[in-house]
C-alpha positions as CSV (number, residue, x, y, z in Angstrom):
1,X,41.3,52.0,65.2
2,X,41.6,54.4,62.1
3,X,42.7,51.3,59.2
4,X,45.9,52.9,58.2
5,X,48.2,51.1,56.1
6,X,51.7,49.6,57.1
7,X,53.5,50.3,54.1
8,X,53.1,53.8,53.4
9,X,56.4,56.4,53.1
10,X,56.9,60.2,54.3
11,X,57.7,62.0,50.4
12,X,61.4,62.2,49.6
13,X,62.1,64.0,46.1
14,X,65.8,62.2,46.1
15,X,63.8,58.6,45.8
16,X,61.4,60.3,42.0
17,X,65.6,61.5,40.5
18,X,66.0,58.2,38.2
19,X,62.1,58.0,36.5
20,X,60.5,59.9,33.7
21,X,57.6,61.1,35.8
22,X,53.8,61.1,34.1
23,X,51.4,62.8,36.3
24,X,47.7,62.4,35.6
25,X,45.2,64.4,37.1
26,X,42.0,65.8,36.1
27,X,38.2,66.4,37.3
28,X,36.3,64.0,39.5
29,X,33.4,63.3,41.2
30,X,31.1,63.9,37.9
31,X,27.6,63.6,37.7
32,X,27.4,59.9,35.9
33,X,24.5,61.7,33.4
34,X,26.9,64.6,32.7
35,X,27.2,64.4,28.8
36,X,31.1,65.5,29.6
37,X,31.7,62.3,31.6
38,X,30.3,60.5,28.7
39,X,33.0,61.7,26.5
40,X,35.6,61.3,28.8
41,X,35.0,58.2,29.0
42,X,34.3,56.9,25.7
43,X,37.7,58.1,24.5
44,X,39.6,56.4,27.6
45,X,41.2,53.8,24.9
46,X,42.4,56.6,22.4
47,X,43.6,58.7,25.2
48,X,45.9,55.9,26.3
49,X,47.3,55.5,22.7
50,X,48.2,59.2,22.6
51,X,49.8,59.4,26.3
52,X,51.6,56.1,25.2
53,X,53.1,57.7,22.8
54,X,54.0,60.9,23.6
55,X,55.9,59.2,27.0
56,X,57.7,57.0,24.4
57,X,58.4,59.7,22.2
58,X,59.7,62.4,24.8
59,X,61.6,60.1,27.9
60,X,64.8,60.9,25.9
61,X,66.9,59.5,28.7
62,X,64.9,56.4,28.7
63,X,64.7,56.4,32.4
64,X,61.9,54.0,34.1
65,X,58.5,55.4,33.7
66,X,56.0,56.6,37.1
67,X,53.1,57.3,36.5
68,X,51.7,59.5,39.7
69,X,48.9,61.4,40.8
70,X,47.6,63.2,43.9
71,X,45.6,60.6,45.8
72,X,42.7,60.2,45.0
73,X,40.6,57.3,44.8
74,X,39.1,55.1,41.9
75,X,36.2,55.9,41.1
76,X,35.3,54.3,37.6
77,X,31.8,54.3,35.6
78,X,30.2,52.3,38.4
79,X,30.7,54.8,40.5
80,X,27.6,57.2,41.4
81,X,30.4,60.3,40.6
82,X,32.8,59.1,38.4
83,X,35.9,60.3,37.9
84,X,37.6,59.4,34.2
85,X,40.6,60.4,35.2
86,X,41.2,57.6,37.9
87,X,40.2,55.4,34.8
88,X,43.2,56.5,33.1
89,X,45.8,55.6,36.1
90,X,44.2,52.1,36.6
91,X,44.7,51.3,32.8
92,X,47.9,52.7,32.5
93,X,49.1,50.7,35.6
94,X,48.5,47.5,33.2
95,X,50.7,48.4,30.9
96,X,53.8,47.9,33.0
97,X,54.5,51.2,34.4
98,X,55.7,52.3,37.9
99,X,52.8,53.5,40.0
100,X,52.8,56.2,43.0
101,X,50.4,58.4,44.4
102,X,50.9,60.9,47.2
103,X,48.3,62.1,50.1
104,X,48.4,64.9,52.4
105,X,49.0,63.9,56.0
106,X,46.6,67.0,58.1
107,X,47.7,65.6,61.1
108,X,47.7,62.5,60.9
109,X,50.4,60.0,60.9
110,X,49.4,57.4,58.1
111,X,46.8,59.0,55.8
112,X,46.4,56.1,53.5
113,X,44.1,53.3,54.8
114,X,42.9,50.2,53.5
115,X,39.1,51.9,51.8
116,X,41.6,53.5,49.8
117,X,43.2,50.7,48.6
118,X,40.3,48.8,48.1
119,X,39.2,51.7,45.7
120,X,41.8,50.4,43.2
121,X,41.5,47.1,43.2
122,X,44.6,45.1,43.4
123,X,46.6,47.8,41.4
124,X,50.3,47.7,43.1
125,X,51.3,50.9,43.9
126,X,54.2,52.7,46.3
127,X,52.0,55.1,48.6
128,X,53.6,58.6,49.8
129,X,51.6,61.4,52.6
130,X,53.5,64.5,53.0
131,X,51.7,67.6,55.1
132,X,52.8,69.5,52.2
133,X,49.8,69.6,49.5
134,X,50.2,67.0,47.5
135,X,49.5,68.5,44.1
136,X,52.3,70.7,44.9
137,X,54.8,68.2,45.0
138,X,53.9,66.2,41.8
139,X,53.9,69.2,39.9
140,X,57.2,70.4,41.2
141,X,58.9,66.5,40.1
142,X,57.1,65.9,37.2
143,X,58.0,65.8,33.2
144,X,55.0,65.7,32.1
145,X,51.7,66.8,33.7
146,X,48.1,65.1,32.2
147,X,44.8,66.7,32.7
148,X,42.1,64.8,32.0
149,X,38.4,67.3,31.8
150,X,39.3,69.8,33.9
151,X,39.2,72.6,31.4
152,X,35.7,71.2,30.9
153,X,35.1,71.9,34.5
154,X,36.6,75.1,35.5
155,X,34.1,76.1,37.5
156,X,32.1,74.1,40.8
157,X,28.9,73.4,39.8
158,X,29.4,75.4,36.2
159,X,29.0,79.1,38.9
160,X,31.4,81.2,38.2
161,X,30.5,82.6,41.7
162,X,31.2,78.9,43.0
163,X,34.4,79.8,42.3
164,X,37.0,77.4,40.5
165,X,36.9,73.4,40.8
166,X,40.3,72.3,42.5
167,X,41.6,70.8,38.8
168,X,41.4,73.9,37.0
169,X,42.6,76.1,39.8
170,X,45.7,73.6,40.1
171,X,46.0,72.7,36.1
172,X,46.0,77.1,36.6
173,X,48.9,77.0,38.5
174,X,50.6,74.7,36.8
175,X,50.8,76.5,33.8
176,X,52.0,79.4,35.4
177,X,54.6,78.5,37.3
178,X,56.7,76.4,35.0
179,X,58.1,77.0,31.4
180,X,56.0,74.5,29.5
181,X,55.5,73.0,25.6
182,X,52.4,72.0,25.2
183,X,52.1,68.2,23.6
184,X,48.5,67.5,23.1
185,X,45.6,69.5,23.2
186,X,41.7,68.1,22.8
187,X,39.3,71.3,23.5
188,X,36.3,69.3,23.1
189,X,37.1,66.7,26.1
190,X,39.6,69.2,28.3
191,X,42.4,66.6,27.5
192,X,46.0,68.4,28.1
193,X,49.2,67.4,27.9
194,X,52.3,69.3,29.0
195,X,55.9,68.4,29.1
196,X,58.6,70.9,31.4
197,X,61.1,72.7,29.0
């Protein structure tokens, strides 16, 4: 018995046309003694104000707000590798927001099983799989795109030869692929945030 979930959907773009989609993403899995994870996650509440506001600000349409990301699990300060990011979803979610995530299917039917949900609590949330990446599809609907450290992190294990972590290398692509206005830019934390012209 693999745990999967019941209510979990295939991805349809036709059901994201009538929201003002937020995605956050950023890097996890962080050493909890890194001195980067520290400030990531000191400045959770300001980073909330500014997103808050630049949502507000730039859903001209005032559509319904969803927030989405790519998956992953929660994995807050308690965590052995924390990932600030995820702490950025589950606060946001409190605050009265649609909520979605999306997981890649590799062959199986329902990707999503209960250890994932358990990750977040009892955060309500509409769960998509697709056997399309998953970070390709939330870039490609998304108004505005949220990275949370990985400019901090471009590289796995801070090797160059390691090669780039998947945030950068997708926050990367990002960038070069659509025309983009930058909102928000904090250098000293990695905290980016880009709105689709």
């Amino acid at each position: 018995m693999n745990n999967s979930i019941r209510n979990q959907y295939l991805f349809d773009n036709n059901k994201f046309k009538k929201y003002f989609i937020v995605k956050i993403a950023g890097k996890g899995n962080i050493s909890k003694k890194d001195i980067r994870n520290n400030n990531l996650s000191k400045n959770i509440s300001n980073s909330l104000k500014q997103i808050n506001e630049l949502i507000t600000k730039n859903n001209l349409k005032n559509k319904k707000i969803l927030i989405m990301w790519d998956g992953d699990n929660y994995q807050g300060q308690k965590h052995e590798k924390p990932s600030p990011f995820t702490d950025l979803i589950l606060k946001l979610s409190k605050q009265g927001y649609f909520m979605s995530a999306v997981k890649f299917r590799n062959n199986r039917l329902r990707p999503w099983k209960q250890k994932h949900l358990d990750s977040w609590k009892d955060m309500k949330f509409i769960k998509y799989f697709s056997n399309i990446e998953p970070h390709i599809l939330t870039n490609d609907i998304c108004d505005i795109y949220i990275s949370y450290g990985s400019t901090k992190f471009k590289f796995k294990e801070d090797k160059i030869s390691n090669g780039k972590t998947s945030g950068y290398s997708q926050l990367k692509e990002f960038r070069k692929t659509y025309k983009l206005n930058n909102l928000f830019e904090n250098n000293d934390l990695g905290f980016e945030i880009y709105i689709k012209k």
